[in-house]
Structures are given as C-alpha cells and as structure tokens.
Wavefront OBJ file of the C-alpha trace (Angstrom):
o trace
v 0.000 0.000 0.000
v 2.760 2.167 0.693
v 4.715 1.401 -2.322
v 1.712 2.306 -4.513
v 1.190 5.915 -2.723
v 4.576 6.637 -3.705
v 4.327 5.300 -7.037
v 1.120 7.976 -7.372
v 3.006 10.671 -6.103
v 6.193 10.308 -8.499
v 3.206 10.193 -11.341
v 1.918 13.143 -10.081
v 5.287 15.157 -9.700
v 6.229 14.368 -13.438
v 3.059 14.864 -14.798
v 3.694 18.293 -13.553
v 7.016 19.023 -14.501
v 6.394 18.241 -17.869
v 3.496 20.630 -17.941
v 5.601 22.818 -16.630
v 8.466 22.119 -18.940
v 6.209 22.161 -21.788
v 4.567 25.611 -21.620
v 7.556 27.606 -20.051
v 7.009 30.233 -22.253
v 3.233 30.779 -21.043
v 1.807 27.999 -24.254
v -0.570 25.314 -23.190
v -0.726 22.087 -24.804
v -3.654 22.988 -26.538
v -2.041 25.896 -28.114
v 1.032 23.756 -29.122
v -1.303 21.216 -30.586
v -2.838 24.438 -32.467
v 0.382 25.169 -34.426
v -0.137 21.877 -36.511
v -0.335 23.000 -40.082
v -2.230 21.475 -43.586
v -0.145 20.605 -46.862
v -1.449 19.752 -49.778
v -0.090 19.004 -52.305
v -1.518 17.315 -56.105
v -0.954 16.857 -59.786
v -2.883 18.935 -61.638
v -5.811 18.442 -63.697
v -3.915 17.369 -66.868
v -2.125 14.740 -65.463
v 1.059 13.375 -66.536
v 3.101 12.660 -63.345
v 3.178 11.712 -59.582
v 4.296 13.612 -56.551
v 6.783 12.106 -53.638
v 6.745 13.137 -50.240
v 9.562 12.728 -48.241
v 10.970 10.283 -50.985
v 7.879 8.471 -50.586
v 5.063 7.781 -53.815
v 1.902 9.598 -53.100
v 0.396 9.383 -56.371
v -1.643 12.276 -57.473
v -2.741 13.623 -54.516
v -1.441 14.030 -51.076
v -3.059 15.812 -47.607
v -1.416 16.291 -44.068
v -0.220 17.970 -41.320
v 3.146 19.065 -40.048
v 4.227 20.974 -37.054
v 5.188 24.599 -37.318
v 9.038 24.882 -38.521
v 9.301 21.373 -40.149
v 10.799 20.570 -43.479
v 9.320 18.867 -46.393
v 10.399 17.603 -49.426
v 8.336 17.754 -52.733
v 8.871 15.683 -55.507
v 7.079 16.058 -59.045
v 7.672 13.180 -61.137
v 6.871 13.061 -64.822
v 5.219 9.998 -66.456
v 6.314 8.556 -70.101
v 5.819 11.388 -72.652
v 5.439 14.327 -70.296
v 7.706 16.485 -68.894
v 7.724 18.870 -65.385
v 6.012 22.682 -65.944
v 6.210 23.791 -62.623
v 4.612 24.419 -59.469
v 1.792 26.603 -58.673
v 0.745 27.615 -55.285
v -3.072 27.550 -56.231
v -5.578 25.944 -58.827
v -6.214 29.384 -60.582
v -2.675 30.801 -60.149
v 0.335 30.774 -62.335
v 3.725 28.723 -62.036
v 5.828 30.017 -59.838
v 9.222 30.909 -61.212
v 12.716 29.112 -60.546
v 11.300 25.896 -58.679
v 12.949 22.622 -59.685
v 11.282 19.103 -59.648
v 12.282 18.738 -56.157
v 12.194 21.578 -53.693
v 12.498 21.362 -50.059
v 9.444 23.929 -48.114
v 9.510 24.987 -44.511
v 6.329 24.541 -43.011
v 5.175 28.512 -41.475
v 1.671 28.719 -43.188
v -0.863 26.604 -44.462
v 0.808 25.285 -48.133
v -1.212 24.218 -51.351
v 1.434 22.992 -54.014
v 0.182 22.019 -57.377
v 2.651 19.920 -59.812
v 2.044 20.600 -63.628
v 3.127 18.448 -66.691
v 2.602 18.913 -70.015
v 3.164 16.784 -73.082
v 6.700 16.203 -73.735
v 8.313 19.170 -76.085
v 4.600 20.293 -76.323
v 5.742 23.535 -75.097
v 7.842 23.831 -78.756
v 4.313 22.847 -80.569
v 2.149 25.664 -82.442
v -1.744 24.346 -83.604
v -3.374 26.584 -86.659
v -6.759 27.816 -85.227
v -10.032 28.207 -87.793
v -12.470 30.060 -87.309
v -15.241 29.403 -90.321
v -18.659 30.873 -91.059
v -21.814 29.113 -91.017
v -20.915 28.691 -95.421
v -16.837 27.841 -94.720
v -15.890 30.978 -95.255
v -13.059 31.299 -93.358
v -13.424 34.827 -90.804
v -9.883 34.145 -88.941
v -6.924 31.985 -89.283
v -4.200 31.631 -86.453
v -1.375 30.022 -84.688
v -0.746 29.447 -81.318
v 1.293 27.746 -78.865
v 0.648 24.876 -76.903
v -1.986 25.352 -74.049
v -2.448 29.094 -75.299
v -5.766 30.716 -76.157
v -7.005 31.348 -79.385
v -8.330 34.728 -80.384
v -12.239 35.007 -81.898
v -12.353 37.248 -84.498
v -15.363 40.069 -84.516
v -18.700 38.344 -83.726
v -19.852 37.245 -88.066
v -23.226 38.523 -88.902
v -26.155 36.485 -90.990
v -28.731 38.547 -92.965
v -31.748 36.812 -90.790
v -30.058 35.099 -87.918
v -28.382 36.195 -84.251
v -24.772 35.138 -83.709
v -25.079 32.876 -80.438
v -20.951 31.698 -80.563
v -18.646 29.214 -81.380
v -19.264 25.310 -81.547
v -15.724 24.807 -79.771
v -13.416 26.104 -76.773
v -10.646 27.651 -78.238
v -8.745 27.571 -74.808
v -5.583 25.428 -73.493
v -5.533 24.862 -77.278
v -3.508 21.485 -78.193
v -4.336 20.286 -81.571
v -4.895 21.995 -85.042
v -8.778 23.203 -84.039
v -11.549 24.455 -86.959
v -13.722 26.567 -84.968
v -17.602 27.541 -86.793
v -19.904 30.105 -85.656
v -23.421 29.138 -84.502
v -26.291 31.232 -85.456
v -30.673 30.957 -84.378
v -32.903 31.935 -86.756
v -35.006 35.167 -86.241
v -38.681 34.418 -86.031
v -41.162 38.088 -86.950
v -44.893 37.836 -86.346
v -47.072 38.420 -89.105
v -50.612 39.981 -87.778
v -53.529 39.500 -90.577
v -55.969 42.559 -89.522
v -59.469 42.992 -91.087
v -60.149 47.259 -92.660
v -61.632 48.056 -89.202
v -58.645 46.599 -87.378
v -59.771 43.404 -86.088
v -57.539 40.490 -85.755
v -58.254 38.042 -88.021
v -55.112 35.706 -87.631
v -51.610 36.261 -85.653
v -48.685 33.720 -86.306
v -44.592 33.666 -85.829
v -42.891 33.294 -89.192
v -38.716 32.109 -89.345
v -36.724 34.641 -91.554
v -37.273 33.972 -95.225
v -40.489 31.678 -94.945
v -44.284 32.921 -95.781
v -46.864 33.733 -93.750
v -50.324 31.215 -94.294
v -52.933 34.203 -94.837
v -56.236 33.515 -93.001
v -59.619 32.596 -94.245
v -60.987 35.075 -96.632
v -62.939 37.580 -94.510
v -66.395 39.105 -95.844
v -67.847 42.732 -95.363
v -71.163 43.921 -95.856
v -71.505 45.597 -99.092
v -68.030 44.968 -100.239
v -66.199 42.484 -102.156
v -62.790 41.431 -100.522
v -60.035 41.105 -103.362
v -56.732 40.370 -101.018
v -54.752 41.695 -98.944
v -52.491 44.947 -98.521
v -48.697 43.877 -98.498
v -47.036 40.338 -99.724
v -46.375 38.435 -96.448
v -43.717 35.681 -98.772
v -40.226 35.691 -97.467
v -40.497 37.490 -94.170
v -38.134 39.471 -93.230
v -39.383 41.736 -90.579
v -42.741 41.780 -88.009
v -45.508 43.473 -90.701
v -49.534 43.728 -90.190
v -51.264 42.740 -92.922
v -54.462 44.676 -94.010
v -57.275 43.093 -95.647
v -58.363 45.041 -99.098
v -62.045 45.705 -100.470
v -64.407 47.567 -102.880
v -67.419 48.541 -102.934
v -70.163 45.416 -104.664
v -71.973 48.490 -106.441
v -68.832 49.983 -107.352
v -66.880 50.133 -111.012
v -63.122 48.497 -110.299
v -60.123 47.949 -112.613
v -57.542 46.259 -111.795
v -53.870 47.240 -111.347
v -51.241 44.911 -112.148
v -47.698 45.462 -110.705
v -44.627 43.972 -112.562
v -41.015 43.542 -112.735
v -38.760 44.561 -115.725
v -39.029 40.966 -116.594
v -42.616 40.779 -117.261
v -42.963 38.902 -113.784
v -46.006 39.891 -111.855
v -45.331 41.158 -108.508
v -49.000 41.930 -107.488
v -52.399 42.849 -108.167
v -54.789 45.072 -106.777
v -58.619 45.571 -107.614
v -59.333 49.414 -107.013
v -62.691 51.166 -107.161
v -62.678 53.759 -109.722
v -61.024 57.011 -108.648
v -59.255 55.725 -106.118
v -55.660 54.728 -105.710
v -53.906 51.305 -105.881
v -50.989 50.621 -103.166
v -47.702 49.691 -104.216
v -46.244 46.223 -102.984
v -42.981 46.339 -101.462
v -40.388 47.393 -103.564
v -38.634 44.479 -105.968
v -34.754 44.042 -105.890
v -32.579 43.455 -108.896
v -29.107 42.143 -108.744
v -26.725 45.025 -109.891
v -29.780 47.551 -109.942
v -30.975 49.915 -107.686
v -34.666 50.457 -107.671
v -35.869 54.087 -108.789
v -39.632 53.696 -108.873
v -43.066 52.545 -110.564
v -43.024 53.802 -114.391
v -46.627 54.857 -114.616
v -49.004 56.408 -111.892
v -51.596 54.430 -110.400
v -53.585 57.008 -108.220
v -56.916 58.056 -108.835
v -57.307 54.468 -111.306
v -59.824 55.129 -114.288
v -59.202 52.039 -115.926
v -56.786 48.604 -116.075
v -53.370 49.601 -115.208
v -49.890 47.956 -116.004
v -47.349 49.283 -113.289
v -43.379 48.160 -114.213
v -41.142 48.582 -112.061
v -37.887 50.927 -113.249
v -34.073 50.646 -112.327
v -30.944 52.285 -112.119
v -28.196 50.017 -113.021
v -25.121 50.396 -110.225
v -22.143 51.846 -110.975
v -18.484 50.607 -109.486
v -15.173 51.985 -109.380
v -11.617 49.676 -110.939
v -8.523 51.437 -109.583
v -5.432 49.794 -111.274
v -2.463 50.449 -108.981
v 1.074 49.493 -109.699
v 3.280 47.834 -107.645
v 3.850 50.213 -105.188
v 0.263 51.645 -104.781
v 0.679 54.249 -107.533
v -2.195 55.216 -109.195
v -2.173 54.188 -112.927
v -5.892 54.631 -114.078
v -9.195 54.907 -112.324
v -12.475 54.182 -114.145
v -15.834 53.866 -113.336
v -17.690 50.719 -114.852
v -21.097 49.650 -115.027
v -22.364 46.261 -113.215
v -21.484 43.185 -115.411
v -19.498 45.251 -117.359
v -15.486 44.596 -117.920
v -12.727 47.171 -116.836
v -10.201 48.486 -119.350
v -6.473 47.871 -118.274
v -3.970 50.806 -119.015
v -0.807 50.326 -120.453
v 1.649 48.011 -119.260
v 3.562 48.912 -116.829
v 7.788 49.215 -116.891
v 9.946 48.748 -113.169
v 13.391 48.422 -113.564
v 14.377 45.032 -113.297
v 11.256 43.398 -113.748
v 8.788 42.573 -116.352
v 4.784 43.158 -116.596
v 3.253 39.610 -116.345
v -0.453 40.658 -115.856
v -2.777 41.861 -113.335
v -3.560 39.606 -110.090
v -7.446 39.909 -110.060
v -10.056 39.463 -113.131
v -11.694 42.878 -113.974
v -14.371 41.530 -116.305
v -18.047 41.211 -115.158
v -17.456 43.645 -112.110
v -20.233 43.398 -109.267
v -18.121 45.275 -106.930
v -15.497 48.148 -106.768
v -11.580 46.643 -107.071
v -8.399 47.393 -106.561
v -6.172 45.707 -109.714
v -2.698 45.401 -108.785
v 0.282 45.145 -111.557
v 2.970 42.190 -110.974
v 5.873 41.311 -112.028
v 8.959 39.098 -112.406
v 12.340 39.369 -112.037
v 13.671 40.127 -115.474
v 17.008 37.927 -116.958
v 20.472 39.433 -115.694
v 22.121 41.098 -118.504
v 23.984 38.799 -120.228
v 21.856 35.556 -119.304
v 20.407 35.537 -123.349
v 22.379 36.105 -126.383
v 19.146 37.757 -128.277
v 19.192 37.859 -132.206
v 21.286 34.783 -133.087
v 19.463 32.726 -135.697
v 20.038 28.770 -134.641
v 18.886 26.068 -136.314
v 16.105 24.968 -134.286
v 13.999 28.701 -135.659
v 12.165 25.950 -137.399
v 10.990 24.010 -134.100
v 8.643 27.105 -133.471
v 5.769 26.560 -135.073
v 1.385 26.689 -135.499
v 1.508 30.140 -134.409
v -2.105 31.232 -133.435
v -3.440 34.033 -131.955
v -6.992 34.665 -131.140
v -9.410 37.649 -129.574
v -11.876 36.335 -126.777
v -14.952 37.013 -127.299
v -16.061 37.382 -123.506
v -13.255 39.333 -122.219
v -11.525 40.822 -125.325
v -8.128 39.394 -124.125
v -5.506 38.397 -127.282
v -4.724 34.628 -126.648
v -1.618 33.588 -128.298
v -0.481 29.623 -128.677
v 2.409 27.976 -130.826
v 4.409 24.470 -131.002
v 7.304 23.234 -130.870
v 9.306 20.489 -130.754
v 12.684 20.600 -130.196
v 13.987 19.130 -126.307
v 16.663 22.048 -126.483
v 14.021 24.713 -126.405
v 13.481 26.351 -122.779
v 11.851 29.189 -122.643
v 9.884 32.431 -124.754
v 9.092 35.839 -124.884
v 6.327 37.485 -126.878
v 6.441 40.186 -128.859
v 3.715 42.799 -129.759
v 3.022 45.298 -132.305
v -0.154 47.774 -133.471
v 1.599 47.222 -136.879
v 3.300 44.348 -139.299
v 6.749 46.499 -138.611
v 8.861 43.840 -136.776
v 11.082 46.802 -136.178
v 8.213 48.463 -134.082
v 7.246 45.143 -131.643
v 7.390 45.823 -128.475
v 7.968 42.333 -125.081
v 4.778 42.289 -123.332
v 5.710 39.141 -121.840
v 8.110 37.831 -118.867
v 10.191 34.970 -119.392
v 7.916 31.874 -119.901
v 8.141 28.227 -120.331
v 5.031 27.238 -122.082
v 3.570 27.516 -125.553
v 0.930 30.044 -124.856
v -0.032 33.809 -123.133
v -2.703 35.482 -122.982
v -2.023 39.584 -123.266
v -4.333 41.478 -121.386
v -3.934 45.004 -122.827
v -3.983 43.875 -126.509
v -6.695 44.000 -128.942
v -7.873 42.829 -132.451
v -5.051 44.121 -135.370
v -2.573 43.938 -133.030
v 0.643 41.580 -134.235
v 2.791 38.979 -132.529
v 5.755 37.485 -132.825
v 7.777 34.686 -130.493
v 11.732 34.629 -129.521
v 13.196 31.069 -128.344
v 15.627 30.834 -126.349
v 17.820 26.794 -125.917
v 19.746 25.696 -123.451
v 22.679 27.360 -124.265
v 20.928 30.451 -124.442
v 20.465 31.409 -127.669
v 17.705 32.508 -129.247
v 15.455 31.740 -132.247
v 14.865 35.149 -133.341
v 11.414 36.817 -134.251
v 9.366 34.015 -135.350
v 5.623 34.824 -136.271
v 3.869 38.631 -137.296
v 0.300 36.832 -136.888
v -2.693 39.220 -136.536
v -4.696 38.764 -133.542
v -8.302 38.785 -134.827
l 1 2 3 4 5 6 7 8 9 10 11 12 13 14 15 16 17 18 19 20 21 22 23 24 25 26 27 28 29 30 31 32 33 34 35 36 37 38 39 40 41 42 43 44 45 46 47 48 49 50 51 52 53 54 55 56 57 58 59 60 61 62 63 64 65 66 67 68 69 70 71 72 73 74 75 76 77 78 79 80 81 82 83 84 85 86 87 88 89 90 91 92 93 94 95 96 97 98 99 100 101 102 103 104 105 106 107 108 109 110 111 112 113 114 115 116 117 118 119 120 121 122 123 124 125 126 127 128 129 130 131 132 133 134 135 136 137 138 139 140 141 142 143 144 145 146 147 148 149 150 151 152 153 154 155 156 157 158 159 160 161 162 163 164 165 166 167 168 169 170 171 172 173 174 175 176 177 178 179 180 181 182 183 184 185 186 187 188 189 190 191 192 193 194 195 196 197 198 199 200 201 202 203 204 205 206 207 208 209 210 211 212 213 214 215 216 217 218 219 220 221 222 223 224 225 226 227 228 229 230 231 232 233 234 235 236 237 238 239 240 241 242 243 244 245 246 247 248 249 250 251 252 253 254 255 256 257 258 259 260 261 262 263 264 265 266 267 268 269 270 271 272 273 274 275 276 277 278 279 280 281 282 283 284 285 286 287 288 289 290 291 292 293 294 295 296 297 298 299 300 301 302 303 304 305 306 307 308 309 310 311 312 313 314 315 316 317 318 319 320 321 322 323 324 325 326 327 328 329 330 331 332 333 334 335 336 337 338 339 340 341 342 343 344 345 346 347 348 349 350 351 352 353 354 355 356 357 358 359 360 361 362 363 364 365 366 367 368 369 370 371 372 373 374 375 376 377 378 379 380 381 382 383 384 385 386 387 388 389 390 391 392 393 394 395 396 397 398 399 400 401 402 403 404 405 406 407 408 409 410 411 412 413 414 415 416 417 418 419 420 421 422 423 424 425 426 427 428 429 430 431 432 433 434 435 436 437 438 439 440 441 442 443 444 445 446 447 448 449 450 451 452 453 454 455 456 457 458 459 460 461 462 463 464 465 466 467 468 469 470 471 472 473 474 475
C-alpha cells in the first residue's frame, strides 16, 4: 500500500514538470497542438506525373499535417511522354518561377502545391486555329502555342439570324482546331388585320419563310379582293391589311410587274381611287428608282413596271507600289479596261492579279511582275537552227473578255523558254515584249486587242535565241 502511494506521487510530480516544462514560455498544450499545419499538395488536372513526399510515392494527390518549422520535401515526377512545368501555389494561379522538380518547403503557413506536366516538347508545338462561317468561309486563321488561347475574331453577322458563338473552346488549345460560328434563326410575327382593325389571324414566321394568310374575310356591301402587303419571305414583323371595294362599285384592276414581265401583285381598285404599291422588288446590280406609270386616282386597267438604275463601281489599277495608274468607273457586269503596261526596272509586266471583267463590286487591280534575266543571261538575235521548231503560231481575240490569246508548237527538247512580242503594226522593227520569261507555248495579253501583231523569240539551253518568229494578226 505504501509502495503504490509513492508510485502515485512520483506520477503526479512528473506529470507536472512536464506541464511545466512544456509551456515555459506561457503555451498550453492545446495551443502547441494548435500550431499543426495542412499541406497539400496534387498533380494537376492534366495529369502526366506523380508527386513524392519525403521520398515516398503519393500518387496524385497528397493531404497532411506538419508541425510549425518542419521541413518537407516535394517531388514532381513526370510519367512517359510528359515532362515537369512547374509548381503553382493555387488551382487558378500561375507557375511560380525558378522551382525545380524537387524543392524542399519549410512549413510557417498553411501550403497548397500544385505539380504541372505537359506533353513532352509540347511547349515547342504551335496548332493553326479556324475560325469558319456558317458557309466555310473562313473569318480568322491563327497560330498558337501549346496550351495558349485562341483569339475570336469580330462576332460574323447572318442577314436573318443572331450570332449565339462558337461550336468549340478555343482555350488550353492542343491540336490543329476548326472553330464555326453558330447562329438561331429570327422568327417576326405576321398579324392579318381585317379594314376596321380586327384580328383576323396572328402567327410567328422564321426569316425567309411565308406567312399562311387567313380565311378570306367578308364585309357587308363589299367584295374582298386580297390583302395589302405580300407576307412571302419574311423578313421583318408586318400587319397585314385586308383590301375591299365597294359590290356596287366600277373596279379595274392594277397589275404590278417587274422589268421581266414577272407579276409582282395585283390590286382591284374602285374607280377614282388609288392602288398601293407592294414592297419594292430588288434586282441584282440595280438599284430600284420607282413605278413607271401612276396608279392614283385608277380610271381604268393599269400595267405598273417597275424601273431601275443600273449600279455603278469603281476599278482602280495600282502598280506595284500603290501608284495610281488609271481609275475608271464601270457599269455592273461590265469589264474594266487595263492601261498600259507597266515598266519597273528590273522586272517585267506579267499581268494583273485579279479578273476585272463582269465587275459586281469596286476593285483594286494590282500590276505584278517578275524578275527580269540578268544582262547577259540571253544572247538575243542569233538565228540557230532549231527557228524551225517554233511553229502553229495562233493568236486569237476572246470574245467574252476581249483578251488576245496567243499559242504555238514546238518540238525541239533544247528549247526552254519564250518571250512574246507585240506590235499595233506588221513592222517587226516596231514590236514591243509584253511578256516575262515563260516556259510554255501560250499567253494570254491582257492590254492587246484585235489588229494587233505577234511574234515569239526562243531561247535553248545554251541560251540562244530563235529570233522573231511569227507577225500573226490577232483577230
């Protein structure tokens, strides 16, 4: 019994020393227990590695606690085909600079370490992003890196539709990407109203379709004979009125057409009074100016056609450089005249890089060029035997675009290239090269005309040439 008191009494006096020992500086054990911090520490949402703590294999996601002051080592290790980004200290934050694989931390705060890996060398990869219309047109082409965002271009726009967005994320981009925007239809209501303003029908109509008119309604002394505006390819909310005469009442009957001979509409009018003009008609390349004939105060059957102005567009030919070199204004469907060729030292005039015939639109032409032969290159003038491999010189006039279209033969292996020759005359002496150096058996000269004459040079291999073969009339 005695040996038991003392054994409860040593218990007690260490119990107490430790306390005492423990919390010297005024700390209880509760407050010590307190200073126990939270790591954590995971791969991030990619993928592509592991993490070790302490040298030991966590795999992609690791949580504890460590005592205030204590050391920890991180580990981030990459699986086959990816490589170590970096850390980041949160989910939405960026990787922190200059921190290797393996880092040692010192636990005074709360930590939250994220490992990223990316796809080996996909840091070196670039991905061409698309953006495409609803009809492939393309609005946007671009490259960027690995994992970077793509820029949209302006939000398209669709004659009848709202632009909702893309089909695709164009973020964290990591493959070639074709990107198309996504459109919703607009939908107009069409209201059918009777003369005193009475609904007689109400509907919602997509862009383009055609409204189903009602019933035909009936009026009391009147005859109804249709309705006030054509409600056929909606394109905006209208309120259709319905139309009537008098039974007792003399009508004619005004018909409405295009500058086809296609009717547009028809309206029965009492006499005296006026007909109403449909909507106006549209005419590709035309501008609408008008109804040729009036139709107020109607005193018998009336043909109403419609009249147009035919749109005019402006060709600016501009040399290499921008310079101005002709501007003319040329009716829709109608072909642009080129000026003369145009000389820069060192090159030679090859043509124009855009068609001006049929112009719907105004256009910039632009001259080009190539690099002419070094001086030197061509021994021009030398009559060689193969003159007579040049041969079935033809030259033609198109009919459509009034371009000169010249074609020959030959058929000798040492022949290698050609230059045309061009003259208002038969005067060799007076032909002028309208042609760069060219290695096929036919141009096409864009500022000559019918009367004009042409001639061929050949050059070989060696370099000499075949002399002025030809003097055929283009016609």
């Amino acid at each position: 019994m005695n040996k038991f008191k003392s054994f409860i009494t040593v218990l007690i006096v260490l119990t107490i020393a430790i306390g005492l020992i423990g919390c010297s500086d005024g700390t209880s054990i509760e407050d010590v227990r307190e200073e126990a911090l939270a790591l954590r520490v995971l791969v991030g949402e990619d993928g592509g590695g592991r993490i070790n703590i302490d040298g030991q294999d966590e795999g992609i996601s690791f949580e504890s606690e460590y005592s205030l002051g204590r050391e920890v080592e991180l580990e981030a290790v990459a699986d086959e085909d990816y490589q170590f980004e970096g850390w980041k200290s949160n989910v939405d934050g960026d990787i922190v600079e200059g921190m290797e694989e393996k880092i040692t931390i010192t636990m005074d705060e709360e930590k939250t370490f994220i490992a990223v890996f990316v796809v080996e060398d996909a840091d070196d990869s670039r991905y061409t992003v698309i953006f495409k219309d609803y009809d492939d047109n393309v609005l946007k082409a671009e490259e960027v890196e690995y994992g970077s965002n793509a820029t949209a271009p302006a939000e398209p726009t669709r004659e009848g539709y709202e632009f909702t967005g893309w089909d695709v994320d164009f973020t964290n981009v990591t493959e070639d990407l074709t990107v198309r925007a996504q459109y919703e239809i607009n939908i107009y209501t069409v209201r059918f109203e009777d003369y005193d303003g009475t609904e007689l029908k109400t509907e919602e109509v997509d862009h383009g379709s055609n409204a189903t008119a009602p019933e035909s309604p009936e009026r009391e002394g009147y005859e109804f004979t249709g309705w006030d505006v054509d409600f056929t390819n909606v394109t905006d909310d209208i309120i259709v009125t319905a139309l009537y005469v008098d039974e007792d009442a003399t009508t004619y009957k005004v018909t409405f057409k295009d500058y086809n001979g296609d009717e547009i509409a028809e309206r029965i009018v009492e006499k005296g009074s006026d007909a109403s003009a449909p909507e106006s008609p549209e005419r590709e390349g035309y501008e609408f100016t008008g109804w040729d004939v009036e139709f107020t105060n109607v005193t018998e059957d009336l043909t109403v056609r419609a009249q147009y102005e035919i749109n005019i567009y402006t060709v600016r030919f501009e040399d290499y450089d921008g310079t101005d070199l002709k501007t003319e204004e040329v009716e829709y469907g109608s072909n642009g005249t080129a000026p003369e060729s145009p000389e820069r030292e060192g090159y030679k005039f090859t043509g124009w890089d855009v068609d001006f015939t049929d112009v719907t639109e105004d256009i910039i032409v632009t001259a080009q060029y190539e690099a002419a032969p070094e001086e030197g290159d061509l021994t021009v003038g030398i009559t060689i035997p193969f003159v007579e491999e040049v041969t079935e010189l033809s030259v033609s006039v198109d009919e459509n675009s009034n371009y000169v279209t010249v074609t020959w033969e030959h058929s000798s292996d040492d022949i290698v290239g050609y230059y045309v020759y061009r003259s208002s005359d038969y005067d060799v002496d007076n032909a002028e090269r309208v042609s760069g150096f060219i290695n096929e058996e036919n141009f096409t000269d864009q500022s000559g005309e019918a009367g004009d004459y042409y001639w061929i040079i050949a050059y070989n291999q060696d370099g000499y040439s075949s002399g002025l073969v030809g003097g055929v009339e283009a016609k």
